[in-house]
C-alpha positions as CSV (number, residue, x, y, z in Angstrom):
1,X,81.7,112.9,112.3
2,X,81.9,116.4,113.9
3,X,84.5,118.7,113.1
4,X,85.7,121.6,115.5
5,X,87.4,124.0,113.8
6,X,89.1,127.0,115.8
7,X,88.1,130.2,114.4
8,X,91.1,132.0,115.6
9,X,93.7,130.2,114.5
10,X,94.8,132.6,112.1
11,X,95.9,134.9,115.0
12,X,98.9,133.1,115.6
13,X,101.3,133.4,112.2
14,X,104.9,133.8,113.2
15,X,107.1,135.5,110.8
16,X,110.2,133.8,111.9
17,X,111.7,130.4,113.7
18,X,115.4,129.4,114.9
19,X,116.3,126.6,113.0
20,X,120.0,125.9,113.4
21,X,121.5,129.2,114.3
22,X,119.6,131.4,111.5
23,X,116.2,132.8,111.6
24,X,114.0,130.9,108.5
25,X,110.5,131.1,107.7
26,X,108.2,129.6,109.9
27,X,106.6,125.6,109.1
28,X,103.6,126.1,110.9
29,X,101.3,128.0,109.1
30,X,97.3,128.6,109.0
31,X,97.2,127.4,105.4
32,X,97.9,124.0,106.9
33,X,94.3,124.2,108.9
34,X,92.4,125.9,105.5
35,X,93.4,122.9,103.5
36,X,91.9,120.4,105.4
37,X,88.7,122.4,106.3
38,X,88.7,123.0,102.1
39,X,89.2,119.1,102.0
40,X,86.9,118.7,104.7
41,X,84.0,120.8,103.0
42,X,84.9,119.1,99.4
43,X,84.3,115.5,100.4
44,X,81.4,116.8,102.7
45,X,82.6,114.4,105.7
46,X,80.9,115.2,108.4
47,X,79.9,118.9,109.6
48,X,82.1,121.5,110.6
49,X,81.0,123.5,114.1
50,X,83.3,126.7,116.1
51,X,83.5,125.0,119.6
52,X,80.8,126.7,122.0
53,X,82.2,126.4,125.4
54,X,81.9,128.9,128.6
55,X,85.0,130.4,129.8
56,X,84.5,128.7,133.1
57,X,84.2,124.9,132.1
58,X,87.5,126.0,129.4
59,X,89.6,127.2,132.1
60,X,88.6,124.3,134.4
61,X,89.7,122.2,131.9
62,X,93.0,124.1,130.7
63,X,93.7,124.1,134.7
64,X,93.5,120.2,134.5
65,X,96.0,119.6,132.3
66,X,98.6,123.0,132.7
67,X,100.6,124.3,135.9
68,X,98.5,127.9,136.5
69,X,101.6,129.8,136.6
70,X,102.7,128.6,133.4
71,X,98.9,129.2,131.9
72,X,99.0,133.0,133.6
73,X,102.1,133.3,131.3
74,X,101.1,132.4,128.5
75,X,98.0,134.6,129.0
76,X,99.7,137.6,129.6
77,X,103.0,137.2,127.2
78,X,102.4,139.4,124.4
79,X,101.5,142.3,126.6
80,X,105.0,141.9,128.7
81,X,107.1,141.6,125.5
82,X,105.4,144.7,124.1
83,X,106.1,146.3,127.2
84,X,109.4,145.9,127.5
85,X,110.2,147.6,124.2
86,X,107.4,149.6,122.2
87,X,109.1,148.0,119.2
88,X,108.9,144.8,120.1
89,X,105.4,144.5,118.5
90,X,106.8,144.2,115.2
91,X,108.7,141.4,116.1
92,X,108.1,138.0,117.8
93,X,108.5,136.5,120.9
94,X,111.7,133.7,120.5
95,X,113.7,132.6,124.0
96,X,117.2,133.0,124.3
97,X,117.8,132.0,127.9
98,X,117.3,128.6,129.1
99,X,117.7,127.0,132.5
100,X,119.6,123.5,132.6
101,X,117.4,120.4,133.9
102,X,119.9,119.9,137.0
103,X,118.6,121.8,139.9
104,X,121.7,122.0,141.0
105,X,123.1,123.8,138.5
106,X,120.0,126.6,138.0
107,X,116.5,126.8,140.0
108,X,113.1,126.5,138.2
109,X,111.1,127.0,141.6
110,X,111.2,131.1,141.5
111,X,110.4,132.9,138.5
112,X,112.4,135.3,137.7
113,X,110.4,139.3,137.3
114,X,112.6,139.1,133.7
115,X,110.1,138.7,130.9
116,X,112.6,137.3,129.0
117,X,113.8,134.9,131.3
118,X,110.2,133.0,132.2
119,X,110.2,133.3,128.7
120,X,113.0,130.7,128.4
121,X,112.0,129.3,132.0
122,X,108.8,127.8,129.9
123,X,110.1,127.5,126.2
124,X,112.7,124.2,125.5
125,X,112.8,125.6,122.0
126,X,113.8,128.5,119.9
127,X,111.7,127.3,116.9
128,X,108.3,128.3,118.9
129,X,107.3,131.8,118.1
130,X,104.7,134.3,120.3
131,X,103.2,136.8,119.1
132,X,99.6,138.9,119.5
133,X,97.2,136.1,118.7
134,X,99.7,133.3,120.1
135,X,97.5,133.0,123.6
136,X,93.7,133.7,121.9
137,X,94.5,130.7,119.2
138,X,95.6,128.4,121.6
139,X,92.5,128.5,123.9
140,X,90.3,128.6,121.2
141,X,92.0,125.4,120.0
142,X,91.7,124.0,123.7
143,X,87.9,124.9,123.2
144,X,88.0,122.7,120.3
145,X,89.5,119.6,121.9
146,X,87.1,120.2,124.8
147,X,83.7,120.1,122.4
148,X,85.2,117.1,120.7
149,X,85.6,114.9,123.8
150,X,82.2,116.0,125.4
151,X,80.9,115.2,121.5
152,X,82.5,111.8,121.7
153,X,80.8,111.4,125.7
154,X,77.4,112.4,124.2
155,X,77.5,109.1,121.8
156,X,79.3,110.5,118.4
157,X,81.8,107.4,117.1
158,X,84.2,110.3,117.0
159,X,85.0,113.7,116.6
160,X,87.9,116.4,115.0
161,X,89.5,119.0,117.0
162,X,90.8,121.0,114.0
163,X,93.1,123.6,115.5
164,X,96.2,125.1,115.7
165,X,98.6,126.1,116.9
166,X,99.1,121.8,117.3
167,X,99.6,120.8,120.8
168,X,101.3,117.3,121.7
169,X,104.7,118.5,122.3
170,X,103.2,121.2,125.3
171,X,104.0,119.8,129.1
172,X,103.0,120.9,132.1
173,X,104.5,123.8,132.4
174,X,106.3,124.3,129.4
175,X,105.9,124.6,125.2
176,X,107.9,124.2,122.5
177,X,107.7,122.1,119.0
178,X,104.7,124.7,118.0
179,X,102.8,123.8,120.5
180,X,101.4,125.6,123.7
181,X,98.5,124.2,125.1
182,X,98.9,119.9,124.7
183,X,95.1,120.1,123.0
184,X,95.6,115.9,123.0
185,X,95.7,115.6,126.4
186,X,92.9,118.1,127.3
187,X,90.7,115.8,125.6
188,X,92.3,112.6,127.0
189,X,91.3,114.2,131.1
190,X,88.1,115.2,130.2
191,X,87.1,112.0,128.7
192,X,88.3,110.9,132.1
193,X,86.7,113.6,134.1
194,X,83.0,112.6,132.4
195,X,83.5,109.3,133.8
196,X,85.7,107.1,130.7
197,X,87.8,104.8,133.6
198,X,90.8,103.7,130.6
199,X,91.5,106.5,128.0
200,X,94.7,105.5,125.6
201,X,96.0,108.3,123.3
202,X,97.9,107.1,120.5
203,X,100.2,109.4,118.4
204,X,100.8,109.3,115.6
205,X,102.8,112.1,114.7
206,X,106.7,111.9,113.4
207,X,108.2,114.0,116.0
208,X,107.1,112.3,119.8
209,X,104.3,114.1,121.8
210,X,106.8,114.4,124.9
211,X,104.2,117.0,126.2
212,X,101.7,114.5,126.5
213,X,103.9,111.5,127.9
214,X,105.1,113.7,130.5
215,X,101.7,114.7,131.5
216,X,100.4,110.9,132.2
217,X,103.8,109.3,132.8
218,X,103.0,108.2,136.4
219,X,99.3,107.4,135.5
220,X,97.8,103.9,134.8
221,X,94.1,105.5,133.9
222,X,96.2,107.1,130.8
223,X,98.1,104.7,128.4
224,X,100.2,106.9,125.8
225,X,101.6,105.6,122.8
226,X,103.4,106.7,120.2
227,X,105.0,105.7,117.0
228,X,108.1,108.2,115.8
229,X,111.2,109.0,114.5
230,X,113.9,107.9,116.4
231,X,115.3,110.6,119.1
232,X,118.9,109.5,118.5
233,X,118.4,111.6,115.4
234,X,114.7,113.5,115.3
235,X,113.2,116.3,117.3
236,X,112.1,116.3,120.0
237,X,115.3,114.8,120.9
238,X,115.5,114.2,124.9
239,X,112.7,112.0,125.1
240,X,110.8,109.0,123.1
241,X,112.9,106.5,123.8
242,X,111.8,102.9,123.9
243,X,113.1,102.1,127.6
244,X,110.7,104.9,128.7
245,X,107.9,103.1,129.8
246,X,106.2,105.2,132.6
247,X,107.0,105.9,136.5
248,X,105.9,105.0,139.5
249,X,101.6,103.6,139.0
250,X,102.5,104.3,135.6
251,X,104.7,102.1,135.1
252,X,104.0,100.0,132.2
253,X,101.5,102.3,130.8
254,X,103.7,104.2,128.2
255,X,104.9,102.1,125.5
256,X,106.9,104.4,122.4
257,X,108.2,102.7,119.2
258,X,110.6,105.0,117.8
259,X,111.7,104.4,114.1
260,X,114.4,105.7,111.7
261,X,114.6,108.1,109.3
262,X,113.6,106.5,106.0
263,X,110.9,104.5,107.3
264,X,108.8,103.3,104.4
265,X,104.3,102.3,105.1
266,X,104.9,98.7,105.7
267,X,107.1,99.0,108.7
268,X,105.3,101.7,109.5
269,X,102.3,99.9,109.7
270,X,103.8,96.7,111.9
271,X,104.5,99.7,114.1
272,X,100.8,100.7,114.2
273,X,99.4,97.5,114.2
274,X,101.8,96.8,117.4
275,X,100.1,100.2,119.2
276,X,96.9,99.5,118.1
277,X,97.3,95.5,119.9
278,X,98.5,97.7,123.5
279,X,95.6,99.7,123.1
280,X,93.4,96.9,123.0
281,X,95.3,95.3,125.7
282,X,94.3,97.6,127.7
283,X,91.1,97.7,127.5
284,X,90.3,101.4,127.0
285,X,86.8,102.9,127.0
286,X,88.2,105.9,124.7
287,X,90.9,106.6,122.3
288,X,92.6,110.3,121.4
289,X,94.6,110.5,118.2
290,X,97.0,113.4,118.1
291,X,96.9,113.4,114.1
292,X,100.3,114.6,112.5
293,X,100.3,114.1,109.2
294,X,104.2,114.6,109.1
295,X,104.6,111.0,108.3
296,X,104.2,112.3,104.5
297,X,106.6,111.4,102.2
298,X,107.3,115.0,100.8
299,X,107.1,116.6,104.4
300,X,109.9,119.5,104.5
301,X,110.8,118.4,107.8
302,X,110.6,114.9,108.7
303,X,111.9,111.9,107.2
304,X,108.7,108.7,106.7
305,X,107.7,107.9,103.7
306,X,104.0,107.3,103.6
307,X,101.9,108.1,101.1
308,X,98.5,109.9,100.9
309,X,96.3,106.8,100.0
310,X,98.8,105.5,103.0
311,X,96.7,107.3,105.4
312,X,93.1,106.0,104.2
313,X,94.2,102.1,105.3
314,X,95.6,104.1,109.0
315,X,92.0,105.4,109.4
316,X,90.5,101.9,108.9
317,X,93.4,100.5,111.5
318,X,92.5,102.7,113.8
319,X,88.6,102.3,113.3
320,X,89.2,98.2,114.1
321,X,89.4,99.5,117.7
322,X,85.8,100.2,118.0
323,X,86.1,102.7,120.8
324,X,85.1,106.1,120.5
325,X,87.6,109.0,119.2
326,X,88.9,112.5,119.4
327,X,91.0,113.3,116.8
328,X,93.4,116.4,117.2
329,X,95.2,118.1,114.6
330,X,98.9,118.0,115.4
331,X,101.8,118.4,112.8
332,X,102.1,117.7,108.8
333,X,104.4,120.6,106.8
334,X,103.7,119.4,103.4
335,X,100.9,122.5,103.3
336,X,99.2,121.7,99.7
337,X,98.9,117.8,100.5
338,X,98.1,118.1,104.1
339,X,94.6,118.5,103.8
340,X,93.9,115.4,101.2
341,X,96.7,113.0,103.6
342,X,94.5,114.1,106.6
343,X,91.2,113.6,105.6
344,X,92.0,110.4,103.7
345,X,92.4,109.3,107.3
346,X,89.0,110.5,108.7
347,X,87.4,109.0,105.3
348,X,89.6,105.4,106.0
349,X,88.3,105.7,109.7
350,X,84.8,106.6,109.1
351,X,83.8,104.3,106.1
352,X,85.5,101.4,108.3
353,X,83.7,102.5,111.7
């Protein structure tokens, strides 16, 4: 198995996130990526590579998945903050303006010249800081997800797009939930692009990759499934719901199983063993896993109870499909197990496959 590991992802290290009305330290750290390359490098599993991609064929494929506006913002963020107060480069990036969904109540179509208001025109979060390094991170991770599926194309059984900042909860035109570029779905179009007719990606995450079902909700070339906790009561909140189930040609082609809080492995895994039966159903040529290990038991911030030989039987699940895989790095907050939970899941996969 091939590993691409972004070696930029240390750029992006907020110092702070929202997280109900008071400023707390942030979750999503770079230690969570050196434990698992440690882990990686311990068990020697596989080989670890930096993604080598033009800038051309990247942005190409970026531009597939992301609105250009959006990207262009993202792109040129840190410079605008910085600009609009000298002192704001001691300080992150955090929204504090928001416009509703209803277009009648404010307009998404013209974008304001306020920083601070595209700012919160492409943020559905105040728990996603931006700083310096936010923008190089995140295409270097999108370079990672990109040499992973070509990988997978050229005949490897599967391959590891190690990155972060994680991805699945980035849309169109928006971010949030950490993420900023949707790394998952990157990979899922150019498996499609290189010629894969069916690609599924099943996620596997706690919180729902609402970035990614939004992007291939009115496609039937994309099935996306994903098994979470419950958005009655768990982030992300206004999507992930069961009656969701595509738009349109896609209609039929997204299938969520949302769980509740407390959720202990065995009904866990009825839950993946039901994904894993649409997947086969539909007959994909390619699978993408966007690879949260929040489903931890002692996860700060999310509320399954797995445990980490838990994760070596969900490789082996997953390896039953016999398709070939990109794996993407997505959540799991439980820094000093993360890297042990996640690559007991590579091992369980690869020793099965």
């Amino acid at each position: 198995m091939k590993t691409f590991h972004n070696p930029h992802h240390a750029l992006h290290q907020g110092r702070h996130e929202m997280f109900r009305g008071r400023l707390v330290a942030c979750h999503e750290v770079p230690a969570r990526l050196d434990h698992v390359r440690a882990e990686l490098q311990r068990r020697a599993l596989g080989s670890l590579h930096e993604p080598v991609i033009d800038d051309a064929a990247l942005d190409a494929a970026i531009a597939r998945v992301h609105d250009p506006r959006y990207v262009a913002f993202l792109a040129h963020a840190w410079d605008e903050w910085v600009a609009l107060d000298p002192s704001n480069a001691q300080r992150d990036a955090l929204p504090s303006v928001w416009p509703l969904g209803n277009p009648h109540a404010f307009r998404r179509d013209r974008p304001p010249a306020n920083f601070a208001a595209r700012l919160g025109l492409y943020a559905f979060d105040a728990g996603t800081p931006l700083m310096a390094g936010t923008w190089t991170a995140a295409r270097s991770g999108a370079a990672c997800a990109l040499a992973a599926a070509r990988a997978v194309q050229d005949g490897q059984r599967a391959a590891f797009a190690l990155t972060r900042p994680p991805g699945h909860h980035a849309g169109p035109d928006f971010f949030g939930g950490y993420c900023f570029l949707n790394n998952a779905a990157i990979a899922a179009q150019a498996l499609r692009d290189a010629g894969r007719a069916r690609v599924a990606v099943l996620d596997i995450d706690y919180h729902h990759g609402n970035g990614t079902q939004t992007l291939f909700y009115e496609r039937a070339d994309v099935l996306t499934v994903s098994l979470h906790g419950d958005p009655q009561t768990e982030y992300p909140f206004f999507l992930g719901h069961a009656d969701e189930r595509g738009a349109g040609p896609g209609e039929g082609f997204n299938l969520n199983l949302p769980l509740p809080r407390g959720t202990g492995f065995p009904a866990w895994r009825a839950a993946l063993e039901r994904a894993v039966r649409a997947v086969a159903d539909f007959r994909a040529d390619a699978l993408v896993v966007p690879m949260g290990m929040d489903t931890f038991e002692g996860d700060p911030i999310s509320g399954f109870l797995l445990r980490s030989a838990d994760y070596t039987t969900v490789g082996r699940l997953l390896a039953e499909l016999g398709l070939p895989t990109v794996f993407t790095f997505e959540g799991g907050y439980a820094v000093a197990e993360v890297g042990i939970n996640a690559v007991n899941l590579l091992e369980g996969f690869w020793q099965a496959a």
